[in-house]
N, C-alpha and C positions, 0 to 999 in steps of 0.2 A: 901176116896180120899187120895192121897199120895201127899205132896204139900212142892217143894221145895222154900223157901225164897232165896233169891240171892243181896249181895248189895257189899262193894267193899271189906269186910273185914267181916261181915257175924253176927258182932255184932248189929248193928242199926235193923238190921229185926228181931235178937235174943229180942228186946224189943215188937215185937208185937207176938213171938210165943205164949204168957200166955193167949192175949185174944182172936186169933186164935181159942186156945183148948177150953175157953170157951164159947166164940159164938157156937160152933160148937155143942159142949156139950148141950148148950140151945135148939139148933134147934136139934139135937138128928141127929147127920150128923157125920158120921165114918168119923176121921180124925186122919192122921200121919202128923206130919208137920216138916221139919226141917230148921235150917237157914242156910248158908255157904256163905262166899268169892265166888267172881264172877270165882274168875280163877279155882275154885273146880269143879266145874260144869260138863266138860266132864269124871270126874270118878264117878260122881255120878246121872246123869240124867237118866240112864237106869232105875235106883228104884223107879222113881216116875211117878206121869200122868200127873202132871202141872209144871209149873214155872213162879214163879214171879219174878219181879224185883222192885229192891226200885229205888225211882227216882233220884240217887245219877248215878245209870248204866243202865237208862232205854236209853239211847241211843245204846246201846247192845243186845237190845231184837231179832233183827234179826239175832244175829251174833249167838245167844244162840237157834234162835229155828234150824236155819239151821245144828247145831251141834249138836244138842240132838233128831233133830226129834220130841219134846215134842210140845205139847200150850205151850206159851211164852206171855206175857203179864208184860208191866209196872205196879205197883202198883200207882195209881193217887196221887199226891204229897200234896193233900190237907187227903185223906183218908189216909196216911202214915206218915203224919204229926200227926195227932190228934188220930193215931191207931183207926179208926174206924174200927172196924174188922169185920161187918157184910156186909159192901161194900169188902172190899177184899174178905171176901170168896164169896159172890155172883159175883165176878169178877172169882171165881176161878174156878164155879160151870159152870159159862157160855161158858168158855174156853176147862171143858171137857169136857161140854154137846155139842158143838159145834163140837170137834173132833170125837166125835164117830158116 
């Protein structure tokens, strides 16, 4: 799974990419993940199969899927708070299980 982070500046979601890769690591789940600034987005959404948003621009999620075509999905502010990253990637797995 290719999974892009998204928040206003691309740093705050940069703190959950570490346990992202080891969640994923643990569950033994192929994962690319990267973080970016919300305004990066339309040059880089063709590369991936999901998007997240931190709850800083989840008021944006509509705006991000209609322009990427991608799943879009807010990141819940209490799991992005406390980097629980096994709810996020289970948020992220359900987004592309749902698209295909």
């Amino acid at each position: 799974m290719k999974l892009l982070l998204l928040c206003s500046g691309g740093l705050s979601t940069a703190m959950l990419l570490d346990r992202l890769k080891a969640e994923a690591a643990r569950q033994q789940i192929p994962l690319q993940v990267e973080a970016h600034g919300l305004r990066e987005y339309p040059a880089l959404a063709a590369g991936f199969d999901v998007i997240l948003l931190g709850p800083q621009v989840a008021h944006k999620a509509q705006q991000v899927t209609a322009g990427s075509g991608k799943p879009t999905a807010a990141i819940p502010a209490l799991d992005y708070a406390v980097g629980n990253a096994a709810n996020v990637l289970r948020l992220a797995q359900t987004l592309l299980g749902n698209a295909r």
